[in-house]
N, C-alpha and C positions, 0 to 999 in steps of 0.2 A: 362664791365660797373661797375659791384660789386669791382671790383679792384680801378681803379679811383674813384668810392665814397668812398673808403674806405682809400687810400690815401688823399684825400679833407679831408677826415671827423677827420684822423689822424693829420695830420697839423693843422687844424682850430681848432677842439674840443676833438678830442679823445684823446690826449696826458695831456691836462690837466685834463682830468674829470677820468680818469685813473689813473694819480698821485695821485688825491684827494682820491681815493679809495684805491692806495694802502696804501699810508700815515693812514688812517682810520685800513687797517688791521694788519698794523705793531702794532699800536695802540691797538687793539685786542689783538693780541697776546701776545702784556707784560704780561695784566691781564690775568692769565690763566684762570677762570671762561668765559672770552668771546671769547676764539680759536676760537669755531664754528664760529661768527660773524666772525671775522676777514677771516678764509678761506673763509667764503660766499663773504667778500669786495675783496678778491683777483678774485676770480671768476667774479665779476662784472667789475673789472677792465680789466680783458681778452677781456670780454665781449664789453668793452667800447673805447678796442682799434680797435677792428676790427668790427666792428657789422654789414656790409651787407653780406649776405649771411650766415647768422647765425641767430638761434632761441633759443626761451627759450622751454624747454617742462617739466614736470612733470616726478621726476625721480619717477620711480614706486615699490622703495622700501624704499621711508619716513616714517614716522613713525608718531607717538604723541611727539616721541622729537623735531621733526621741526616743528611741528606745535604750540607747545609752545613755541617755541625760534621766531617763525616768527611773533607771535605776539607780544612779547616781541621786538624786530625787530622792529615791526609797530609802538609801541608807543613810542619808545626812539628815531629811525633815521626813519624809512622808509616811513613817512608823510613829512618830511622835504625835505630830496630826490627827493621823488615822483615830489614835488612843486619844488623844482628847476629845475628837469628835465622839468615841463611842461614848466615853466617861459624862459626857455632857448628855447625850443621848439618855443615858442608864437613869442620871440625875431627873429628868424631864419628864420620863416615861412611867418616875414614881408617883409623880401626882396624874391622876387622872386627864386633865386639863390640858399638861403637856404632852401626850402622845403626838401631836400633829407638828409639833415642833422638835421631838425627839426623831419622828421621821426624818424630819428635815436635815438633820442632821445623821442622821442614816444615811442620808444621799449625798451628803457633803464627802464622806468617807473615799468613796472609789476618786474620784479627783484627787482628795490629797495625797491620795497614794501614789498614783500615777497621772499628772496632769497632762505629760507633753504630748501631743496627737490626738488630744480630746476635745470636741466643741461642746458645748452648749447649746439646745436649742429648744424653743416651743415645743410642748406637748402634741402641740400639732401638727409640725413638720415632721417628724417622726413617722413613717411607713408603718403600715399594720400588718401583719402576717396574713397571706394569702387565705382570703377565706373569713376573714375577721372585718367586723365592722364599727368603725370607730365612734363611739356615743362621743353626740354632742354635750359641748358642758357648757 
């Protein structure tokens, strides 16, 4: 099932909102002052071409320099983002058909808000809370 929405999601939405990202960190990367941005915008574009079965989680060795870059982040792109992601979401979510793609884009949100110290990873690498046991999919 994670495959075919993520084919749907790739056709319909994830090819262009990927482009928009990588275009963003090519962009980045000319000015060398903004690298880090631009790898965060590549990482979101990864993110953006396949995004079911995938999570964001907290890489656990960020620092104070991503958390000043991510604020820096917030206020130059990552509110703008944010808003398009929902506005795209809201759009999707009217037709019955797109709610799994409106998700999708649900989850795109917390990344663009603050990318820097956040991985990506399989649904499956992902730890379950003590006690919890995680259905095969």
């Amino acid at each position: 099932m994670r495959t075919l929405l993520n084919v749907i999601w790739l056709v319909l939405c994830g090819f262009w909102t990927a482009a928009g990202y990588v275009l963003a960190g090519v962009l980045c990367c000319l000015l060398i002052v903004t690298i880090p941005f631009g790898l965060a915008s590549f990482r979101i574009a990864n993110f953006a071409l396949w995004p079911f079965g995938r999570t964001l989680v907290h890489h656990p060795h960020s620092g104070a320099a991503s958390t000043i870059g991510n604020v820096i982040w917030l206020v130059v792109a990552g509110w703008w983002l944010a808003l398009g992601h929902l506005v795209t979401a809201i759009c999707l979510a009217v037709t019955i058909i797109g709610i799994p793609l409106a998700w999708a884009n649900l989850k795109l949100i917390p990344v663009s808000l603050v990318p820097l110290g956040k991985e990506i990873v399989p649904l499956d690498a992902v730890s379950a809370p003590r006690g919890y046991v995680v259905p095969a999919a």
